[in-house]
Backbone of each chain as ProteinMPNN parsed JSONL, in Angstrom:
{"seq_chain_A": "XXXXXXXXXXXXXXXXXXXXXXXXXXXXXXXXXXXXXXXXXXXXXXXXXXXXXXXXXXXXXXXXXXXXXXXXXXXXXXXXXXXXXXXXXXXXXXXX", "coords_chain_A": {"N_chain_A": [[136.595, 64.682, 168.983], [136.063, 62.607, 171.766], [133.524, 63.005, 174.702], [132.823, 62.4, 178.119], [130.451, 64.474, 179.638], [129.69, 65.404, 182.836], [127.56, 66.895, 184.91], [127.152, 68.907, 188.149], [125.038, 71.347, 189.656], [124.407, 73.402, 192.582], [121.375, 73.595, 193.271], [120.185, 75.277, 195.452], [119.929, 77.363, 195.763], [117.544, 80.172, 193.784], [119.858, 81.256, 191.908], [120.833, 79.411, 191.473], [119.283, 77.354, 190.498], [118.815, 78.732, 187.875], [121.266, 78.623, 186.699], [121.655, 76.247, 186.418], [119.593, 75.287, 184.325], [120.551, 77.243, 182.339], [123.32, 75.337, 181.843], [122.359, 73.211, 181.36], [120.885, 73.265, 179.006], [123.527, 74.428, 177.303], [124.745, 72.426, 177.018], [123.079, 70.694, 175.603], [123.194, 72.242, 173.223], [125.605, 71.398, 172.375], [125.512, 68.228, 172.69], [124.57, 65.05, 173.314], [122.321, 63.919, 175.525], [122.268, 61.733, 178.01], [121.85, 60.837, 181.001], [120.611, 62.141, 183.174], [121.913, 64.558, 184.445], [124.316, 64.171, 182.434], [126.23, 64.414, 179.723], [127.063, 63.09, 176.409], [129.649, 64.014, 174.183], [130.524, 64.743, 170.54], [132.906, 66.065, 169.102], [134.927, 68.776, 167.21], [138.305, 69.646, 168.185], [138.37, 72.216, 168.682], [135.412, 73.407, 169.296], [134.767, 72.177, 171.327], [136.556, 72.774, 172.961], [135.437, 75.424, 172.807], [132.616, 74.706, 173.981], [133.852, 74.047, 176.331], [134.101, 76.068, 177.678], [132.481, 78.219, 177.798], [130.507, 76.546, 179.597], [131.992, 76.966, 181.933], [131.969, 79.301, 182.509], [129.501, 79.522, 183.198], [128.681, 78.379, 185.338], [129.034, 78.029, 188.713], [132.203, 78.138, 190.444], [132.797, 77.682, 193.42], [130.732, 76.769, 194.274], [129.263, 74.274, 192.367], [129.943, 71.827, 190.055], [131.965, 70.76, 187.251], [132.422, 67.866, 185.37], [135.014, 66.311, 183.596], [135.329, 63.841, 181.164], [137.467, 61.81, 178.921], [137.172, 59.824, 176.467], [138.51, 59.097, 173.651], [139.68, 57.732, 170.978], [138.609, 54.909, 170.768], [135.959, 54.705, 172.025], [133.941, 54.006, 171.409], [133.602, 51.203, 172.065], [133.916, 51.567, 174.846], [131.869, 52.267, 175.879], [128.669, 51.471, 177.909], [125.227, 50.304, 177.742], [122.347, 50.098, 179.949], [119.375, 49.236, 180.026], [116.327, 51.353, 180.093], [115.565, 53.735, 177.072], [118.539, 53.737, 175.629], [120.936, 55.692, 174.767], [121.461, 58.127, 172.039], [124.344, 57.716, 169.265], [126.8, 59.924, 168.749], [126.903, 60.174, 166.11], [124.203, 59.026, 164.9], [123.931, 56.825, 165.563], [122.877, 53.802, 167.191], [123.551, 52.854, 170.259], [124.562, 50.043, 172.044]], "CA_chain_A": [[136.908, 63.989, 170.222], [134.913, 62.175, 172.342], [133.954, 63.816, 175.727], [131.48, 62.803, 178.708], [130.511, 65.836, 180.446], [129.023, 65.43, 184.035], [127.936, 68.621, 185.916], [126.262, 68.963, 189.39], [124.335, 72.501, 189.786], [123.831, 73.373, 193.456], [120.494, 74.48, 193.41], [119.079, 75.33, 197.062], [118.906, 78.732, 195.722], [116.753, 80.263, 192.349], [120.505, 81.236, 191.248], [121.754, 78.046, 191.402], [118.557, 76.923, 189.113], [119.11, 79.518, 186.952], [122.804, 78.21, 186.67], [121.684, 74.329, 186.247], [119.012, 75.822, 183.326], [122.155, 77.464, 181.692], [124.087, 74.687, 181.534], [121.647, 72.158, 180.695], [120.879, 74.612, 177.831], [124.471, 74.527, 176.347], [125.214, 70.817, 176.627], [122.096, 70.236, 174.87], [123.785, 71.841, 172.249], [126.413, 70.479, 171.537], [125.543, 66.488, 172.981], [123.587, 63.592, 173.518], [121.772, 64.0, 176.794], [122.26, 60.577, 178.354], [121.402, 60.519, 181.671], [119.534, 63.63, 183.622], [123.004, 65.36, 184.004], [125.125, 63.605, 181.381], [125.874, 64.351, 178.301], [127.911, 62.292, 175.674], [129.476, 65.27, 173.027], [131.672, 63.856, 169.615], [133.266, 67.505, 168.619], [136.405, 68.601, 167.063], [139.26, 70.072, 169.397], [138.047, 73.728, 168.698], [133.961, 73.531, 168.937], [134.798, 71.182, 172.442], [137.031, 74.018, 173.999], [134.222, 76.599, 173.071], [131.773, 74.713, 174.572], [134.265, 73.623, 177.731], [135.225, 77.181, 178.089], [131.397, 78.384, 177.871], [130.472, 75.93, 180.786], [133.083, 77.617, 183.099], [131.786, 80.9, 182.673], [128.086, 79.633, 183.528], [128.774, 77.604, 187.316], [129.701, 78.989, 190.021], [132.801, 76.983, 190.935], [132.226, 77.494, 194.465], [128.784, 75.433, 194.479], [129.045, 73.315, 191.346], [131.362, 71.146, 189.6], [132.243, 69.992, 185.854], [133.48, 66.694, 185.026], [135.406, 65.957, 182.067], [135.874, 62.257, 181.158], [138.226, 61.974, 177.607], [137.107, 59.232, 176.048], [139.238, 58.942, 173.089], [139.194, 56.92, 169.472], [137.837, 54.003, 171.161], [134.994, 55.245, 173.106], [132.518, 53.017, 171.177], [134.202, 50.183, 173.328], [134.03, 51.722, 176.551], [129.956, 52.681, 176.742], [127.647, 49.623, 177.994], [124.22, 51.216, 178.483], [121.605, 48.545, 180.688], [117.544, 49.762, 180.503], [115.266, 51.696, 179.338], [115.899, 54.252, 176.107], [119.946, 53.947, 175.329], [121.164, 57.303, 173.94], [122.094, 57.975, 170.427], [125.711, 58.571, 169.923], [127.001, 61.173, 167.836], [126.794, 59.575, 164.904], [123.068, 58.439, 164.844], [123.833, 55.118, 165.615], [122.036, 53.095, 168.647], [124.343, 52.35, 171.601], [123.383, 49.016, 173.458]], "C_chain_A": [[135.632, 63.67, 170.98], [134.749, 62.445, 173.831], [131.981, 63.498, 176.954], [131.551, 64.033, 179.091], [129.369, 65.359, 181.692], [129.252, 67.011, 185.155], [127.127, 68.535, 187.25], [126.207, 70.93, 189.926], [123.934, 72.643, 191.265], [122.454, 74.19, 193.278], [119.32, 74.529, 194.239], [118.875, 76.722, 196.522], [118.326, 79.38, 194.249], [117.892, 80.951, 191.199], [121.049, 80.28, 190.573], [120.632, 77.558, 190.233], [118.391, 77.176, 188.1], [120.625, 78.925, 186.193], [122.52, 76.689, 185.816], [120.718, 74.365, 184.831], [119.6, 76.221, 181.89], [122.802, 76.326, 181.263], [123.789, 73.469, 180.83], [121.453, 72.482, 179.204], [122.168, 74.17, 176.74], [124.72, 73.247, 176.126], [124.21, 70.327, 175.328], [122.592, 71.125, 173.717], [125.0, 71.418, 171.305], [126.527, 69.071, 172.071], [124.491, 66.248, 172.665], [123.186, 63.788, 175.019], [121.638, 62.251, 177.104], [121.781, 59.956, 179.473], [120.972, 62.0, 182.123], [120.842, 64.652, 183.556], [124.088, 64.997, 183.769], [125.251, 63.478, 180.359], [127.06, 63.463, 177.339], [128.395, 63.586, 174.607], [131.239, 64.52, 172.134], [132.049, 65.444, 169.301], [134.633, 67.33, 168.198], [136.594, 69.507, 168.107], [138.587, 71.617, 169.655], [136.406, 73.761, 169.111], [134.108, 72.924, 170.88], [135.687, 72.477, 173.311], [136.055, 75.367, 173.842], [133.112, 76.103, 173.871], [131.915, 74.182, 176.177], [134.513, 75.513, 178.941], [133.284, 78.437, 178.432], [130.433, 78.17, 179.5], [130.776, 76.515, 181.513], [132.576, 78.483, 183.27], [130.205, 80.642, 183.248], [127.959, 78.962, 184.609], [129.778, 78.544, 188.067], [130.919, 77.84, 190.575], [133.337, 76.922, 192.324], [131.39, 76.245, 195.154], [128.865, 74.379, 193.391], [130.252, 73.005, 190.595], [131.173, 70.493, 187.814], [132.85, 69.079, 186.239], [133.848, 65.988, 183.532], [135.879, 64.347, 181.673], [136.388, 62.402, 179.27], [138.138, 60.189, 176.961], [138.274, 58.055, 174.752], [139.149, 58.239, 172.144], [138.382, 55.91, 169.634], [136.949, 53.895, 171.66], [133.896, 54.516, 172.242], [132.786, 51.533, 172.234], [133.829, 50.349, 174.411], [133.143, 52.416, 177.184], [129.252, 51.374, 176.936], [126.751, 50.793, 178.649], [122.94, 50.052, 178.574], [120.323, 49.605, 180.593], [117.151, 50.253, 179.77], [116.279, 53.059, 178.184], [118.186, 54.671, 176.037], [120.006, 54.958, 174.623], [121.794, 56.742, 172.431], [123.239, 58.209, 170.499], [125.373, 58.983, 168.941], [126.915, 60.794, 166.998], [125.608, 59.383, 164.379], [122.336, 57.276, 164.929], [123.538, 54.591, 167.209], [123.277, 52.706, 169.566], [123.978, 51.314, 172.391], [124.496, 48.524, 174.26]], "O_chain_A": [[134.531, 64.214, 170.903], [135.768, 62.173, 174.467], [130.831, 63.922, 176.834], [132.571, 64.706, 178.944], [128.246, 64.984, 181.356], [130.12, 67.687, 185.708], [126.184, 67.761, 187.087], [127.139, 71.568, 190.415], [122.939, 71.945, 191.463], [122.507, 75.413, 193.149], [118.154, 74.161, 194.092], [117.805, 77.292, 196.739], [118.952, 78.813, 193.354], [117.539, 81.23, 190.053], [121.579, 80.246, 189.462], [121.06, 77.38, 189.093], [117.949, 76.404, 187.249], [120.731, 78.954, 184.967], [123.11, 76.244, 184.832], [121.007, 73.442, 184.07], [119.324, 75.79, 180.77], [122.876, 76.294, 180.034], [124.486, 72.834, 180.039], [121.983, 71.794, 178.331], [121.954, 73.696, 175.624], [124.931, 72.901, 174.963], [124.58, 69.721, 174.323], [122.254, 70.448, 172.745], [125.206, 71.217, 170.108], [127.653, 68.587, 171.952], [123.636, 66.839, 172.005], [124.187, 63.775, 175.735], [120.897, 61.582, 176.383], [121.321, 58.817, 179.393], [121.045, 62.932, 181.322], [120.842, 65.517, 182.68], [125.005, 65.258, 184.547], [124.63, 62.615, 179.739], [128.099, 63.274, 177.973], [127.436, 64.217, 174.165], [132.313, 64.103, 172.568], [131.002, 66.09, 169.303], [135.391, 66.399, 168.47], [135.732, 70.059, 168.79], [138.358, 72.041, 170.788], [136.346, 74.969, 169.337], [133.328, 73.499, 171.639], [135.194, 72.97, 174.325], [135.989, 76.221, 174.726], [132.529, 76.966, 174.527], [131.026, 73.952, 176.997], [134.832, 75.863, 180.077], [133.234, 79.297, 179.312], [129.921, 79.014, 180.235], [129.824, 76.92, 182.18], [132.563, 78.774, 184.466], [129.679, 81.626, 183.767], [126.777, 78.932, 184.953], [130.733, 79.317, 187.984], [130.554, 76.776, 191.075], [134.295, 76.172, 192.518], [131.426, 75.36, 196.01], [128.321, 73.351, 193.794], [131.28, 73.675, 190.499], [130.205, 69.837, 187.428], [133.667, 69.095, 187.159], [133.169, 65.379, 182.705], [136.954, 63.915, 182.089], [135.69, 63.037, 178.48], [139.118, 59.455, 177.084], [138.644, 56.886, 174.864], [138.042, 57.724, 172.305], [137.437, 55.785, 168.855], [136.783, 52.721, 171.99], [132.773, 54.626, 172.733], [131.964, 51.086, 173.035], [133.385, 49.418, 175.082], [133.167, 52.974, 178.282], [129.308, 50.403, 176.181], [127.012, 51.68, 179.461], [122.593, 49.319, 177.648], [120.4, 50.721, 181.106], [117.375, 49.912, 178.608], [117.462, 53.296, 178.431], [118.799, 55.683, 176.376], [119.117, 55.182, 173.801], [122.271, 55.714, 171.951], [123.641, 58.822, 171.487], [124.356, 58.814, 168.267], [126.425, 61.852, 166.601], [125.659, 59.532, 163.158], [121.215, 56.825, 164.694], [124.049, 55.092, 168.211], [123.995, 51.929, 168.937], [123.2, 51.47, 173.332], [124.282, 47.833, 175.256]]}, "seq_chain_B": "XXXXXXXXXXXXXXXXXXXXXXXXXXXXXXXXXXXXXXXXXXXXXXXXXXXXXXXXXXXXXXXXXXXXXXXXXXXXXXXXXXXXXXXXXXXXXXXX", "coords_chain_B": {"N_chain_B": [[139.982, 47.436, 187.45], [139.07, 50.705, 185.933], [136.215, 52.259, 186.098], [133.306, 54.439, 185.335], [130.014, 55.126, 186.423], [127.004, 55.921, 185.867], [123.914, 56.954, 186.746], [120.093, 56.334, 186.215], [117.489, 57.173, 187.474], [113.48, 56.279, 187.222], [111.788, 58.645, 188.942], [109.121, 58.793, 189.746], [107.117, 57.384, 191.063], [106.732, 55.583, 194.348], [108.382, 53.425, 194.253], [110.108, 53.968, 192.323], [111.664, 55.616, 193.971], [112.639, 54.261, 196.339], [114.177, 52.446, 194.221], [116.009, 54.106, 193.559], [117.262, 55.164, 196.391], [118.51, 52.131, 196.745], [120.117, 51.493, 194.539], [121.728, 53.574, 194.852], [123.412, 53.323, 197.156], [124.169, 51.088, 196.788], [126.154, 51.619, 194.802], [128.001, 53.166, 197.002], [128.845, 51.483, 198.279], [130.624, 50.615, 196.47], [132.379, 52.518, 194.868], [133.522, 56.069, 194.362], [131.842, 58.461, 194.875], [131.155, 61.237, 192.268], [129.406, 63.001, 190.995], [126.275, 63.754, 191.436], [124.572, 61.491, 190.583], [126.72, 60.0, 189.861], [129.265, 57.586, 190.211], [132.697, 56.804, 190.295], [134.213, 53.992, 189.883], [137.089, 51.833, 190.84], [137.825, 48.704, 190.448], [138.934, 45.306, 191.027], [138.136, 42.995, 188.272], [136.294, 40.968, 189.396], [135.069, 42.105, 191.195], [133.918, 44.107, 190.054], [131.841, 42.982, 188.061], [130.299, 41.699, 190.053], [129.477, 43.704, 191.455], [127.964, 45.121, 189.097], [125.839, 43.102, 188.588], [124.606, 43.58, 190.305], [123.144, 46.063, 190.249], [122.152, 45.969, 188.32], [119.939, 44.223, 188.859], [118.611, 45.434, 190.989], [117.593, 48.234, 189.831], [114.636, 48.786, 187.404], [114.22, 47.468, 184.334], [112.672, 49.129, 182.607], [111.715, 51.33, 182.952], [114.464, 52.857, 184.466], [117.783, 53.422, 183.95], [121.26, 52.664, 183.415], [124.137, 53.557, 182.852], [127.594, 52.186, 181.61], [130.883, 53.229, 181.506], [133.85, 52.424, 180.401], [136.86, 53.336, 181.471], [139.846, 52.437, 181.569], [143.436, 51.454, 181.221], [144.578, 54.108, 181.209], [143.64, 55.829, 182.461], [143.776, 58.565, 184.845], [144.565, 60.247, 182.67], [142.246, 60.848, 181.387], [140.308, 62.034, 182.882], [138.966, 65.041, 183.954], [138.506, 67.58, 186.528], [136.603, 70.11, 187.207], [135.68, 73.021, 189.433], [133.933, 72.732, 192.706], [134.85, 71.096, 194.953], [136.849, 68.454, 194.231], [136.627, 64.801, 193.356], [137.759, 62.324, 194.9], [139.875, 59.864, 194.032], [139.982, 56.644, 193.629], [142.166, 55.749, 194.716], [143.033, 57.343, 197.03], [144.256, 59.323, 196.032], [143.922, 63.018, 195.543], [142.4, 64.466, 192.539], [142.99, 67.025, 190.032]], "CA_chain_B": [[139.754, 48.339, 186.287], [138.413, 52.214, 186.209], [134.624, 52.692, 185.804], [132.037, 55.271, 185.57], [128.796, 54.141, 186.715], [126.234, 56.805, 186.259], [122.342, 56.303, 186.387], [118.844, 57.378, 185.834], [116.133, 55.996, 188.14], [112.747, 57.143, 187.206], [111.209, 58.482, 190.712], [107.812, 59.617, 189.897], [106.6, 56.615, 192.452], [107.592, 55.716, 195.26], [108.892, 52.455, 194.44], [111.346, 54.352, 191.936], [112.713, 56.24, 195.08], [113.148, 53.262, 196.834], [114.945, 51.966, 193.739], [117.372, 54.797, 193.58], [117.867, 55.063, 197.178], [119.088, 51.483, 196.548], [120.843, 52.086, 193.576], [123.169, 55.033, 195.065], [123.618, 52.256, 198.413], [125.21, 49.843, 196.4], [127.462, 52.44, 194.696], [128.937, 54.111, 197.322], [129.628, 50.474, 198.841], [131.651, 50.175, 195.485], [132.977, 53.315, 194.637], [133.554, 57.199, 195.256], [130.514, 59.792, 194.512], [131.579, 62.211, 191.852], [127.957, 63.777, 190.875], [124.886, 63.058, 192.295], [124.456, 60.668, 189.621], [127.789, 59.536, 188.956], [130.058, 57.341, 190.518], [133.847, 56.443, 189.596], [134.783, 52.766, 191.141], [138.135, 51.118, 190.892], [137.837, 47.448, 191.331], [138.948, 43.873, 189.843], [137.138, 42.584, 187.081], [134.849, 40.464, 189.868], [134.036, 42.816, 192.336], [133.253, 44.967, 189.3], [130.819, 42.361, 188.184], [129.286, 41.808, 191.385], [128.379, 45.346, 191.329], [127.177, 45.571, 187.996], [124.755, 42.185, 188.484], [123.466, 43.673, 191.575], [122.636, 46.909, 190.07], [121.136, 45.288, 186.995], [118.999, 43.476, 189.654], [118.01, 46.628, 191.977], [116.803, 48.708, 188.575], [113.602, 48.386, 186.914], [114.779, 48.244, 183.016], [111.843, 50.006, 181.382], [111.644, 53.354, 184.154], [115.409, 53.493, 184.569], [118.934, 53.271, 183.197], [122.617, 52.93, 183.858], [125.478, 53.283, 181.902], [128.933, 52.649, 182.267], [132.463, 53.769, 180.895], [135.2, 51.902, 180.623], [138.176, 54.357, 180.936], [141.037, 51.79, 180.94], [144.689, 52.007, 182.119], [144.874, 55.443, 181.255], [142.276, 56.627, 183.146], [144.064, 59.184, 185.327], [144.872, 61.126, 181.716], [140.839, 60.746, 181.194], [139.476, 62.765, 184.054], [139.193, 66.682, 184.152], [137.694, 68.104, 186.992], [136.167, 71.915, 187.61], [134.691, 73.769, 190.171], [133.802, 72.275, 193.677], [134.697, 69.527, 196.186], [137.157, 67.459, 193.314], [136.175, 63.686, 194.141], [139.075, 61.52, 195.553], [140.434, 58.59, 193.138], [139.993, 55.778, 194.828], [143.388, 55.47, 195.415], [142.423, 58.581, 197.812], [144.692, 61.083, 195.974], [143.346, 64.143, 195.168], [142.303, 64.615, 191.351], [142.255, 68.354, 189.916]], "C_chain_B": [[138.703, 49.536, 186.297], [137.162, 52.009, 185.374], [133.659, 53.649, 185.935], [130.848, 54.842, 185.147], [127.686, 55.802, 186.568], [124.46, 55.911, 186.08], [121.417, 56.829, 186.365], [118.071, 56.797, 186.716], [114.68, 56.983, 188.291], [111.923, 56.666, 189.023], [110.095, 59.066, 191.06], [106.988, 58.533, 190.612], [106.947, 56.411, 193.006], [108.383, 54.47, 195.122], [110.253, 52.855, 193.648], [111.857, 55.321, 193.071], [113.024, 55.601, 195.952], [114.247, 52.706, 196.128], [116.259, 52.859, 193.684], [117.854, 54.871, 194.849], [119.021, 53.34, 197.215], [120.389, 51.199, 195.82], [122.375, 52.97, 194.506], [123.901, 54.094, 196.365], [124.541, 51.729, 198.248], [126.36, 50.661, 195.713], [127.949, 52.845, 195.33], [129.609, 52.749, 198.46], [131.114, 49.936, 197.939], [132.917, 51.302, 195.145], [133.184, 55.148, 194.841], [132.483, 58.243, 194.161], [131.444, 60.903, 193.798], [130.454, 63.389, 191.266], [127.198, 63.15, 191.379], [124.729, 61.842, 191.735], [125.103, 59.4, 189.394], [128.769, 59.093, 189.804], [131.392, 57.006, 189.663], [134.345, 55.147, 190.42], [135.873, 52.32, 190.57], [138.364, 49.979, 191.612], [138.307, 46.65, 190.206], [137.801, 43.728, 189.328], [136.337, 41.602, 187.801], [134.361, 40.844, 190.607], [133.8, 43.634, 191.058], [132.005, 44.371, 188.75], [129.794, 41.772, 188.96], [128.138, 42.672, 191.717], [127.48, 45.329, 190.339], [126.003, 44.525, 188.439], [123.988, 42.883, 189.768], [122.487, 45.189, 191.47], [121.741, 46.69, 189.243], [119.464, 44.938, 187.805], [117.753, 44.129, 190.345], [117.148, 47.671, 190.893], [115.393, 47.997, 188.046], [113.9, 49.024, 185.153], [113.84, 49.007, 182.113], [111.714, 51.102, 182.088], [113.451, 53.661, 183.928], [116.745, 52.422, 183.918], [120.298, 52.901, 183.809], [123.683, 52.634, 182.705], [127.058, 53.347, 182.211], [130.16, 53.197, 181.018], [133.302, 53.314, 181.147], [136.704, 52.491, 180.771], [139.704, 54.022, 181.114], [142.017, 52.228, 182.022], [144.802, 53.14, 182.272], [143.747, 56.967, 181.762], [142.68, 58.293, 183.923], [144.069, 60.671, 183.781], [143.488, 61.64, 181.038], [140.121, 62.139, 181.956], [139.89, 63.822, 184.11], [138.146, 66.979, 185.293], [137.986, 69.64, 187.225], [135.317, 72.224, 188.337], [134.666, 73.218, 191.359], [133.961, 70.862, 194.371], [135.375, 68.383, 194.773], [137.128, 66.562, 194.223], [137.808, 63.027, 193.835], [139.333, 60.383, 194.38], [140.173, 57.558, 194.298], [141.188, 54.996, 195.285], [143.761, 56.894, 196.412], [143.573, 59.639, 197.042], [144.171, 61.901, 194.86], [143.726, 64.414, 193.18], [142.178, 66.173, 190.461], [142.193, 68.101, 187.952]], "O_chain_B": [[137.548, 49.31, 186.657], [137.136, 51.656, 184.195], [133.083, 53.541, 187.018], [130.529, 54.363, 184.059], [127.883, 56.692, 187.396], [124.057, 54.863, 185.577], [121.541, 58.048, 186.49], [118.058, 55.572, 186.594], [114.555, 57.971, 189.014], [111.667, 55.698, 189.738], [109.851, 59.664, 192.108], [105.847, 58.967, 190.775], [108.1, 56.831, 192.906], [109.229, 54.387, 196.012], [111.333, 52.375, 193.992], [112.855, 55.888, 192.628], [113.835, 56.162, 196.689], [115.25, 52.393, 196.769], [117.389, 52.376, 193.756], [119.066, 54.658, 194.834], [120.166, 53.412, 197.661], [121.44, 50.791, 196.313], [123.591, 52.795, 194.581], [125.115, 54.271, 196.461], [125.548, 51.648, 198.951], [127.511, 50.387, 196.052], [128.923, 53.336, 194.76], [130.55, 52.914, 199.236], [132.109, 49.304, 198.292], [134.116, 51.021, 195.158], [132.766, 55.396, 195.972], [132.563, 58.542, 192.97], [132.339, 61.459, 194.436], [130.782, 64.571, 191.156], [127.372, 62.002, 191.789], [124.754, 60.936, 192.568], [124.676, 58.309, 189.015], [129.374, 60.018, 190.347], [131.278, 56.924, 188.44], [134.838, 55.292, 191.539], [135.685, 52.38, 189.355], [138.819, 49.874, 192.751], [138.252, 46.901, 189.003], [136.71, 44.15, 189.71], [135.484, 41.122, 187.054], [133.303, 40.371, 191.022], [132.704, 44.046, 191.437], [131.002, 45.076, 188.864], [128.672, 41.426, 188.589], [126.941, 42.647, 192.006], [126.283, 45.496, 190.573], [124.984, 45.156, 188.719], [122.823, 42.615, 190.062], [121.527, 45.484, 192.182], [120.6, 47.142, 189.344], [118.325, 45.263, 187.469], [116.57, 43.792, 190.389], [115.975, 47.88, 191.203], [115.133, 46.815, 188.27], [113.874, 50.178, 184.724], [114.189, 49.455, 181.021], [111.551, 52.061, 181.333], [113.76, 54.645, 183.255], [116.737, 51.24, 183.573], [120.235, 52.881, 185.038], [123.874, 51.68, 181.95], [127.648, 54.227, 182.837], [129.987, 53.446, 179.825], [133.82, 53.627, 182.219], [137.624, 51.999, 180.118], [140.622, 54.823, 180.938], [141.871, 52.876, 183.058], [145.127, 53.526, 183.395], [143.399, 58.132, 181.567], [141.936, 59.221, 183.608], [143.637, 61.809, 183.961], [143.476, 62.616, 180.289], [139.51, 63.048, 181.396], [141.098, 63.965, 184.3], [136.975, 66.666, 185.08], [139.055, 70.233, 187.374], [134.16, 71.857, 188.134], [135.855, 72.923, 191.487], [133.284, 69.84, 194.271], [134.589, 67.567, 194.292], [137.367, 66.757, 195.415], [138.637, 63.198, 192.941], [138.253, 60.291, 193.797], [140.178, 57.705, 195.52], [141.243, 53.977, 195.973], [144.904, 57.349, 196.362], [143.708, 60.759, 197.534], [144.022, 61.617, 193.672], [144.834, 64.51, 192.653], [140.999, 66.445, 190.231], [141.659, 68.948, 187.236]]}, "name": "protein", "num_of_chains": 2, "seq": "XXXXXXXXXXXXXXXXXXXXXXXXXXXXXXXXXXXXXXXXXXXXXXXXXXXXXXXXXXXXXXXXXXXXXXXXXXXXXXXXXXXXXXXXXXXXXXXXXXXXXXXXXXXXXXXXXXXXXXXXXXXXXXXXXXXXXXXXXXXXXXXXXXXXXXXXXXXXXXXXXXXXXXXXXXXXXXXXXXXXXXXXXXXXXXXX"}
């Protein structure tokens, strides 16, 4: 499945950067880092709830927020990326 | 039609922090702030192009980026949010 992930890390304090460090951390492995905190991730159902369920446990959901966008079979359709270095998708194939 | 607009604007001069202050200007004239980053707008297909040409415009394409997401009719079935302050639909009701 195909899955943005957008997170916002409050970090006024050296937990919160610790937190945004963390999370940057796990996306990076299982995505495509796309924009500073956006990742693109192709996974099956099981590998995508370990690494949704991972997430949760590393923000404070107080101060910081996940966002799950569900792409779905068609999700080569419904990326348009304008400027400088377009991300790879999951596949290895160029995105323009 | 539902969009996620996110973007990159490099801001290691000052003219890229001019450009993103611009940048984030014209999004939140369009649509509702869901990460720092990341808006979600809900508009016709020519105020959606309005936006996009004017962001195209406000960017500098070799420093910075933007990408969007098309997430269709079924957008509402798209969107997961976790953790703090869920952002409004822009049909203002509340998204969890």
């Amino acid at each position: 499945m195909f899955v943005i992930v957008a997170y916002d890390v409050n970090i006024t304090s050296e937990k919160g950067k610790t937190r945004l460090r963390k999370v940057a951390k796990e996306c990076v492995n299982y995505g495509q880092r796309v924009q500073n905190s956006v990742f693109e991730v192709n996974l099956d159902y099981g590998k995508f709830l370990q690494m949704k369920d991972r997430l949760i446990k590393l923000i404070d959901p107080d101060k910081d927020s996940l966002r799950f966008y569900y792409l779905g079979d068609n999700w080569k359709k419904r990326v348009e990326h304008i400027g400088v270095k377009p991300g790879y998708d999951s596949e290895g194939v160029l995105i323009f």
